[in-house]
Every structure is written in structure tokens, then in C-alpha cells.
N, C-alpha and C positions, 0 to 999 in steps of 0.2 A: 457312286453311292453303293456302299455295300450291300450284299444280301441279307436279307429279315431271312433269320434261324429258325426252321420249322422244329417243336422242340420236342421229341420222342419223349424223352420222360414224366413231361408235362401231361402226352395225352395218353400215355400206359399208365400215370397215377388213375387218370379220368377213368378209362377203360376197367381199372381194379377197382377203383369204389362204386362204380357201379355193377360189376360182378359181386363184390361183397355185401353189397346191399339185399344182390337179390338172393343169395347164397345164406344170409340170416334171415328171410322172409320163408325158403324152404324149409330151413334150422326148425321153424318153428310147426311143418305140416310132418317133421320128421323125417327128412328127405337130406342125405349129405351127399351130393356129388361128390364119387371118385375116380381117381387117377391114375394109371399104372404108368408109370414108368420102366422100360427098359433096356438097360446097358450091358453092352455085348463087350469085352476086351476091356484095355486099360489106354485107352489113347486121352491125355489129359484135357484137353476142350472141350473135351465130349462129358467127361467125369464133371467139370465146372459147371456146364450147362447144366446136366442132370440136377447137382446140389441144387442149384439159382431154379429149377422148376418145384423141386422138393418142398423149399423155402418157402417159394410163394403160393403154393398153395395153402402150407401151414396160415401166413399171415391173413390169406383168404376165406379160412372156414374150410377148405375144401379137404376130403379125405384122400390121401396119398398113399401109392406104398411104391417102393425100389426095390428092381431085381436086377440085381451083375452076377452076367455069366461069366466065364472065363475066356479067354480069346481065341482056344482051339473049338468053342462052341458049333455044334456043327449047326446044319438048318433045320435037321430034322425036330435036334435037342429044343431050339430055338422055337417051330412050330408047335410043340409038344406045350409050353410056357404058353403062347398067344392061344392056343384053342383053350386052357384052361380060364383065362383072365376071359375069353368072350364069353364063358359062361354062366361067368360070375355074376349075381345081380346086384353085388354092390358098387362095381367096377363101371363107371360109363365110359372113361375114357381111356383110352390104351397110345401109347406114344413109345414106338421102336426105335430109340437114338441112332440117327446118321451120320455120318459112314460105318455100316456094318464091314468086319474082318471079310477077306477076296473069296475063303470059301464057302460065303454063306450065301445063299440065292436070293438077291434083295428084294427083286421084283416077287416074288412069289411068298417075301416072307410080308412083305407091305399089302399084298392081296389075298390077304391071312388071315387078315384082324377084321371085324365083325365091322361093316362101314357104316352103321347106326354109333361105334366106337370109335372109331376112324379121328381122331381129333387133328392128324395131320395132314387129313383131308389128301392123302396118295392112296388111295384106292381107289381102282379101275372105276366104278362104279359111283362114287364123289370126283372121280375126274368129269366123267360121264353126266354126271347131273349139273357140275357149272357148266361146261359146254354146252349144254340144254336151257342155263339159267332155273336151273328147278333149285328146291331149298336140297342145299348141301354143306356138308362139310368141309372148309375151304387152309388149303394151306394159310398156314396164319403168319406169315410176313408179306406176301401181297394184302389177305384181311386185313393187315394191320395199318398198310399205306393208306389205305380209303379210309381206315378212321380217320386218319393225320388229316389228309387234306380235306373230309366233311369237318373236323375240329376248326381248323385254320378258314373253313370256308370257301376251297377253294372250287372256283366251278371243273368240274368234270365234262357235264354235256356239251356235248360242240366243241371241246378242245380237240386241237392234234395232239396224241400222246405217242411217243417213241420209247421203247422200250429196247435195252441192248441188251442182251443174255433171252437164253429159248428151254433155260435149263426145265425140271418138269414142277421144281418147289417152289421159283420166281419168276422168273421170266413167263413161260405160256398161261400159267393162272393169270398172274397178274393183266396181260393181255385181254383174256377173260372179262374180267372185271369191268376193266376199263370201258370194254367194246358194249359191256349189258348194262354198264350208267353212260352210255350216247358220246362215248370218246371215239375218233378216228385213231384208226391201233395202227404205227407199225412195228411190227417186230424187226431188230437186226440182232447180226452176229458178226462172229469174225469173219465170215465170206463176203458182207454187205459190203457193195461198192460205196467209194466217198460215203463211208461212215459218219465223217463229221458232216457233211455236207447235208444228208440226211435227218440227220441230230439236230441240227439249228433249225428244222424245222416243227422241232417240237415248242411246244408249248407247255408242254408238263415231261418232261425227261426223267427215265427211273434209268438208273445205271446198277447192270447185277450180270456182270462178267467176269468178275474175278479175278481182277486185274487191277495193280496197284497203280493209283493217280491215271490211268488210261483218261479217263475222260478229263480234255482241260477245255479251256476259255473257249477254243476254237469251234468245240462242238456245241456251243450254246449259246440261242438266240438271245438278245437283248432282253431283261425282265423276264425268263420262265424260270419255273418251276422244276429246283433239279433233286428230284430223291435218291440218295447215293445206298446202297443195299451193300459195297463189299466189306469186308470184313479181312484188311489186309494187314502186313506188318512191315513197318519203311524200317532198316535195319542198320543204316550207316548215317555220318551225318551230312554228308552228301545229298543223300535220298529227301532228309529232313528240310535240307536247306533249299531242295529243287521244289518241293512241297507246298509246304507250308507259307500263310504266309508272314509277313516280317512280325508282326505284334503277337504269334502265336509261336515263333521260333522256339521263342526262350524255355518255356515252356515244354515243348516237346523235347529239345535236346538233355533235359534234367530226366525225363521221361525217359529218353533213349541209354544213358547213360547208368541209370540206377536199371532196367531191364534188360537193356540189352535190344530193345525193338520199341516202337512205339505206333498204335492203332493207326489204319487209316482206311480209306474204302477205294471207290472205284474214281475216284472224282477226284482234282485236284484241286487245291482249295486256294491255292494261290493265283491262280488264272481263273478259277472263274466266281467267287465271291464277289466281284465287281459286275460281273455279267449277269447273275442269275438275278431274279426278284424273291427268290425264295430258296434256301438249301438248308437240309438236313446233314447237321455236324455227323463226324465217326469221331469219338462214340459219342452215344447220348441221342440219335436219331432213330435209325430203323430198328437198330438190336433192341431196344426196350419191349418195343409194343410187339415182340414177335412171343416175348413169354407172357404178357399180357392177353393178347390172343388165343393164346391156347390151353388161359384160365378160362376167355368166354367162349370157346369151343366146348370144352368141357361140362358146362353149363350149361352149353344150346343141346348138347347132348345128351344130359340128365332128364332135360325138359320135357327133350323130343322122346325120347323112350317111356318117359311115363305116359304120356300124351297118347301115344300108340297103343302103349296098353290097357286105355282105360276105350278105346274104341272097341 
């Protein structure tokens, strides 16, 4: 029996009407959460993302604005820009598009920004506070997985959850999370012995290694829980046809053919849609609810800083 489609756009609509709701209820004490965005260079993924955040904020209520620097941007230039926006008090939240260009200093330009602003939740200090379980600012594609599976229902406490990726924007948050709603966490990587072996010991599997179809059937126990996080591109029809499975071929190779590449994640969908009880499609899965998320980051951000300042 196939896997029941955990369905990302289903709960990032959820997730925006109720960010818009509460965003017209501020509307009306005069209050407009805003947004900054910004873009470093011209690398085009990064330029799509920014528009598709732009976007939904408009559709949100929310006030935006967009800064592209150019790609020999130094850090200093780039620092000069985030200490202006922290001081802004119409600006709540600030969001430095990643991958910054090789000579900019990322670490130091991401522990820059004001962590009351912080809506990417990488700053030392919102890293610092989930680690603690204190209220913080939380990367919003882990945030986003705990909506899914409280939407879907599904239990958290007392599962085993496996996590494969230790990156610092999915993998160890996510980890986080898991372990402060009563999941037993383990994290692997590419060094973990018997990876799959490991794996089918989860009960709720999040795959966010970066690696195209890596995870198949083998690494998943009967009926769990698999959220697939990569964001990859199968490129031949080969790749489609080792993929995919038969009722979605069609489909993707019309895909492959009119682009040139067609989406996939870390999971192979043809090995293990029979094994899992639950899996998150690419796309339509994890990518929704991650700019969903950091409409209500932004929001928890407006909140949180008025809320402060009226102590």
C-alpha cells in the first residue's frame, strides 16, 4: 500500500491564513510587520526565492522591501546595509539570502543582524536559545516540519526520529526540536556506520543531505514517517527512470524534456513509497512551508518587539 502524501502546500496555505489573519488584526492597532530582504550577487535560485518571499508578503499584508547588492559586495559594504535595517523601527525582520559570494564573511555577517530581527533564526544567540529551549527565533524549514506533522497529527513524543544531514539550517535545529517535543534524536551523516541500518530505526525519518534519491526503501522501516528536505535535480532520463516511480514517469520525463532537469529531493520515491506510511512529495512538500515560516517568524518578531517595548 502506498504512502499517504504529507501535503506542504496544504499546511503553508494553513500557516498564511493564519499569519494574515493576525497581520489584519495588527492592520487595524496600526502596526504593519516588515521585512527586509537581502540579495548579494546574481546567482538565479537565490534571485527566484527572493521574488517568491517579496510576493508573499505582498499577498500577506506584510510590508517588504528588497536590496541587491552587486557580487563583488564586500562584507564590510554588506555589514554597513544590516546595521542600517537593525535600526530601523519599521523593519522587524531582516533575511540575508544564502549562499553569500566566497569573499564575504558569512558567519560574522549572519551574527550582524539584530537577533530580536533575526527571522532566519542563525544567529549565535537564537542558536543559543533553541539549544536552551528558550523562546527563539527558529530556522524556518525545521519550524516548518513540526507544523506538518502537528497538522497531520502526527505523534512526536516517544518516537525515535533519525535525522540525516547536521548541516546548521536543518539538520542540528531540526534535531533540536525534535528532542524539546520528547523524540529520541539521532543525528547521522556521511561518516555514520550502516546508515541505512540506523535509518530503519526511525520512526519519523527527515532526510536533508543533499543528495539526490540517497535515501531509498532500504533505509525505511515499515510504515514511518519520511520527510524528504533536498532540493535536488535528476538530469537524464536514466536518473528519472531509476527514480521515479512507474505512474509518475510520464510525467517527469515531459518535465525533463521541456527543462532540461526535473525536481527531486533526498529520497527516492520509487523504493520507498511502498514502505513509508507517510511521505512528503518534491516539490510541494518541505519548500512551501519554509517561506510560510518566515512570514510567521516575522510576525513572531513584530509581536515580540512591541511586547518588549511596552515593558
Amino acid at each position: 500500500m502506498a504512502a499517504e502524501i504529507l501535503n506542504g502546500v496544504e499546511v503553508a496555505e494553513h500557516i498564511k491564513q493564519g499569519v494574515a489573519a493576525r497581520v489584519k488584526e495588527l492592520a487595524e492597532r496600526g502596526i504593519k510587520p516588515g521585512l527586509a530582504v537581502v540579495l548579494v550577487g546574481d546567482n538565479p535560485a537565490s534571485k527566484v526565492y527572493v521574488g517568491s518571499k517579496v510576493k508573499t508578503c505582498e499577498a500577506l499584508g506584510l510590508y517588504s522591501e528588497k536590496y541587491e547588492l552587486p557580487p563583488d559586495t564586500t562584507t564590510e559594504r554588506l555589514l554597513s546595509v544590516i546595521q542600517d535595517l537593525n535600526q530601523r523601527d519599521e523593519i522587524d525582520g531582516i533575511l540575508v539570502q544564502a549562499p553569500l559570494p566566497s569573499q564575504i564573511d558569512s558567519k560574522l555577517i549572519f551574527d550582524s543582524v539584530d537577533p530580536a530581527k533575526d527571522v532566519d533564526g542563525f544567529h549565535t544567540t537564537n542558536v543559543g536559545r533553541l539549544v536552551r529551549n528558550e523562546d527563539a527565533l527558529v530556522p524556518c524549514t525545521p519550524a516548518g516540519i513540526i507544523e506538518l506533522l502537528d497538522y497531520y497529527k502526527i505523534p512526536i513524543s516517544g518516537a525515535n526520529a533519525v535525522v540525516i544531514g547536521r548541516s546548521d539550517i536543518v539538520g542540528k535545529p531540526m534535531a533540536m526540536l525534535m528532542l524539546h517535543r520528547n523524540a529520541t534524536v539521532t543525528i547521522c551523516h556521511s561518516k555514520t556506520r550502516d546508515l541505512p541500518g540506523v535509518a530503519r530505526q526511525a520512526d519519523i525519518l527527515i532526510a536533508a543531505i543533499g543528495r539526490t534519491a540517497m535515501v531509498t526503501g532500504d533505509f525505511v522501516r515499515e510504515g514511518a514517517v519520511v520527510v524528504d528536505v533536498g532540493m535536488n535535480n535528476a538530469t537524464t532520463t536514466e536518473e528519472v527512470e531509476r527514480i521515479f516511480p512507474e505512474a509518475e514517469r510520464v510525467k517527469r520525463l515531459e518535465v525533463l524534456s521541456k527543462r532540461g532537469s526535473t525536481l527531486v529531493g533526498d529520497v527516492e520515491p520509487r523504493t520507498v513509497i511502498d514502505k513509508a506510511g507517510w511521505l512528503t512529495p518534491v516539490p510541494g512538500g518541505v519548500g512551501p512551508l519554509t517561506i510560510a515560516m518566515l512570514m510567521k517568524n516575522t510576525l513572531r518578531a513584530a509581536e515580540k518587539r512591541r511586547e518588549e517595548k511596552r515593558v
